[in-house]
C-alpha positions, 0 to 999 in steps of 0.5 A: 489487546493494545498494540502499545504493549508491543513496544513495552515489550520490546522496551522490557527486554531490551532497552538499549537495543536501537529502534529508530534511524533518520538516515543512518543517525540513530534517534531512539532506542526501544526504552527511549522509544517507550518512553516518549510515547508513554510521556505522550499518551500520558498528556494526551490523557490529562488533555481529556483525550478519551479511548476511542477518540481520534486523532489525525496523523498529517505528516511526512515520514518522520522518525515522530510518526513512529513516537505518535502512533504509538502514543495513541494507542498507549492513550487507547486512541484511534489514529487516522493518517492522511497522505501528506501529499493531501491539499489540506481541505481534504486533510480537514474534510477527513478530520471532520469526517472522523471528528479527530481531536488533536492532529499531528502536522508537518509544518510544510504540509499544514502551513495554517491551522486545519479547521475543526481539531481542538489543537494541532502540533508541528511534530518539529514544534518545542511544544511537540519536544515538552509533550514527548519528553519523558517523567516517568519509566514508561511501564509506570504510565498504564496502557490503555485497556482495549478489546480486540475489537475496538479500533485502532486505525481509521483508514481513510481510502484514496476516493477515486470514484467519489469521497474517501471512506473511513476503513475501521481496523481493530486491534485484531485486524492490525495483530492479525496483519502483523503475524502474518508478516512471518508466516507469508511474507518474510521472516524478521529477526532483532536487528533486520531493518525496515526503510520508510521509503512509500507514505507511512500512512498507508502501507509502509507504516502497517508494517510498522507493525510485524517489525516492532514485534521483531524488535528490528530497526525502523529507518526513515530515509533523510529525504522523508520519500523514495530516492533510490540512490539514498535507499541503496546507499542506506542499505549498503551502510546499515545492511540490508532494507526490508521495504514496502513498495509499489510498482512505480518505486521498484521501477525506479529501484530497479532502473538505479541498479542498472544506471549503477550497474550492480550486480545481484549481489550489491543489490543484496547487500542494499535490500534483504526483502522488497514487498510490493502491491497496492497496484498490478505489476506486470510480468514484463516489469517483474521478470526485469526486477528478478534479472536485475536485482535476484529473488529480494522480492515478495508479492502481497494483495490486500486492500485498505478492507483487509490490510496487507493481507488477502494472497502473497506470492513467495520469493521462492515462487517468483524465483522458480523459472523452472517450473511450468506455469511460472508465467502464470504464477508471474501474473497472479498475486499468490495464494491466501495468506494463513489467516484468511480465505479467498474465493472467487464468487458470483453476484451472490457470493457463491463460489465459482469452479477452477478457473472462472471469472468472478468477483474476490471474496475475503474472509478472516480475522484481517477484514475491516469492522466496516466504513465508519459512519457508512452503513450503507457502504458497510452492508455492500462491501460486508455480507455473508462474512465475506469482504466483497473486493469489488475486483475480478479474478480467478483461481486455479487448481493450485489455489494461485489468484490472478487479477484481472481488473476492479470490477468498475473497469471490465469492458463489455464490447459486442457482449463481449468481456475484455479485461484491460489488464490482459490489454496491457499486459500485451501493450507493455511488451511492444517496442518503446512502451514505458507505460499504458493503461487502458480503458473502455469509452462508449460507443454507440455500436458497440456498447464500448470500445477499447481505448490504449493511454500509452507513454512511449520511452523518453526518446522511443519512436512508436506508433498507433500503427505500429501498436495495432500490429503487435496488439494483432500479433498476440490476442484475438482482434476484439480485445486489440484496442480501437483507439491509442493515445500516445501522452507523455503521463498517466494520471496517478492519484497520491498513491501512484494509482493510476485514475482510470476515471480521468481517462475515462474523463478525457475521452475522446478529448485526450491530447496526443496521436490516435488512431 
């Protein structure tokens, strides 16, 4: 089992079928595709690069990165991409981790050689031009053997409690996220279009992976990032986008769309499928986007540990107002994908009854290997089969999942739980309220007191008075926040996560009005 062959597969049937886009300029169809990347892992092997080896990816989006990692696994190499919003340290502390071979590099990224590879490449480099340039038919350079076990991504996470570790995902973990696509999530037919708007290294660049099987086209945006204006336009001209986006880029989607005034149907020839996840998105914030853009959207949980896959919430579910617990279906993150088994556990892994509170459980052939060079790290988060997720939710009878917080994050006052999700659920309703995270600070009463981080609106007038009445309005007084601090940003790490751990930091330091 190689990855690899499924580009060979797609170069068999149909060579001249368009792959890749820079915008809306044609880069490379499926044979030229094939043949770069064989012509790649063809010198890679010649370099001494053995199966199993790694590589780093640190690069923007760029139409190479497809070529590369395609490559890699042809030679039967490991990829490890790092986000290229990284500092290069911690790029060369994640290649030094891995023991990464050779890396692949943006020069802007990586404006000097990065310590510890035996050889580092500028994607944009003549030297990167000679290595994908073809001399063979690509059927005639070998892929690489591979079990279904043997890795094939090392994921590194965001490291918001501490170092990164390094997610070991197989050849079966990423096969197993890539059919899962078109059970759960969207169907995927030769021609449909996927945009690289979010980092290809994390996500976005997973479903890589369901739209190579498909044989559809893989388009880079000219900008390399998130422009709405640039994704609509995009969309209108090639048809529409399949896309891969947290929260904070379909506020921003959505927010274009309204400046611009397109209706439901504008917006569907711009975007076939939005698939979120990677942060909460709050029902407020949902219930905008259908209104403002109809059903182009579908909800997934994963996590780096089981990627893309754990529960998916349907656009057909989404967009079903008339039934009677579609609130509630609004806040959960769906049900379990077709591959995997969700369970909401006590600290031992038993499962609890409908309806409690308890710690998510994974189970399937998407669950990562373990953490590389962890074993410690491993033994905690795997037992008994299960993935533990390290974050709190609950079931209900139809099998829907809401999540309530990251178990470091519950907030135990008086003996009291108080998830900060329910917080700001509430919060983000009040009048000129844009975002919020809230957070739970020590306290000598009471253990630990509720504290609101709140970013009005550019140009709203709100108060922690005026706060405190609505948080009174809607939820029992011990969950309302003690104290709120009005700033104009949320600290958010390179994914757009935001770092409840700097807030917790500040505290009681933070800059802004309290109460």
């Amino acid at each position: 089992m190689n990855l690899a062959h499924l580009l060979l597969r797609q170069a068999r049937l149909a060579p001249e079928r368009p792959a890749i886009l820079h915008g809306t300029a044609p880069w490379a169809s499926y044979g030229a595709w094939a043949a770069r990347s064989a012509a790649l892992a063809a010198h890679l092997r010649a370099a001494g690069l053995r199966p199993g080896e790694r590589v780093l990816l640190f690069l923007r989006n760029h139409p190479r990165y497809l070529e590369v990692l395609c490559a890699a696994w042809w030679a039967g190499l490991v990829v490890v991409p790092v986000n290229a919003k990284l500092h290069p340290r911690e790029a060369e502390w994640i290649a030094a981790d891995a023991q990464a071979r050779w890396a692949f590099v943006s020069a802007d990224v990586a404006p000097g050689p990065l310590a510890g590879v035996a050889r580092q490449i500028d994607i944009e480099s003549p030297e990167m031009d000679a290595l994908l340039a073809p001399h063979a038919q690509p059927w005639e350079v070998p892929v690489a053997e591979r079990a279904p076990e043997d890795l094939a991504w090392l994921f590194y996470t965001s490291g918001t409690t501490g170092r990164p570790k390094g997610v070991m995902l197989t050849q079966r973990n990423l096969m197993t996220m890539g059919l899962t696509y078109f059970a759960d999530v969207d169907a995927v037919a030769p021609g449909d279009a996927m945009a690289y708007a979010a980092p290809m290294s994390h996500g976005a660049g997973l479903y890589a992976i369901p739209h190579l099987m498909a044989g559809a086209r893989h388009v880079v945006p000219a900008s390399g990032g998130v422009d709405a204006a640039e994704l609509f336009a995009l969309g209108a001209a090639l048809g529409g986008l399949s896309t891969f986006a947290a929260p904070t880029i379909v506020r921003r989607l959505v927010e274009h769309a309204e400046q611009a005034g397109l209706d439901h149907a504008a917006c569907a020839r711009a975007f076939k499928t939005i698939v979120y996840g990677g942060a909460p998105m709050y029902v407020a914030d949902i219930q905008r986007a259908l209104a403002v853009m109809g059903p182009r959207f579908v909800q997934i949980y994963g996590q780096g540990e089981t990627p893309m896959v754990a529960t998916a919430l349907a656009r057909t579910q989404l967009a079903d107002a008339a039934h009677p617990r579609w609130l509630a279906r609004l806040a959960s993150v769906g049900v379990a994908q077709t591959p995997v088994e969700v369970r909401v556990a006590d600290a031992d892994g038993a499962a609890l009854p409908v309806g409690s509170v308890g710690e998510v459980l994974v189970r399937g052939d998407s669950v990562m290997a373990g953490y590389w060079g962890n074993p410690e790290a491993t033994a905690a988060a795997l037992r008994g089969g299960w993935l533990f997720t390290g974050d709190i939710g609950r079931l209900d009878a139809d099998g829907f999942l809401t999540l309530l917080d990251r178990s470091k994050d519950l907030i135990i006052s008086g003996g009291s739980n108080i998830y900060p999700r329910e917080v700001e659920e509430v919060l983000l309703t009040a009048p000129g309220v844009a975002e919020v995270a809230v957070v739970g600070a020590p306290d000598p009463e009471w253990g630990e007191v509720v504290v609101a981080f709140v970013v009005p609106v550019p140009g709203a007038q709100t108060s922690a008075e005026a706060l405190d009445q609505h948080c009174l309005a809607q939820m029992a007084r011990f969950k309302r926040p003690k104290h709120y601090r009005l700033v104009d940003a949320l600290p958010k790490n390179h994914y757009g996560k935001v770092l409840k751990t700097a807030l917790r930091a500040q505290w009681p330091d933070a800059a802004g009005p309290a109460q």
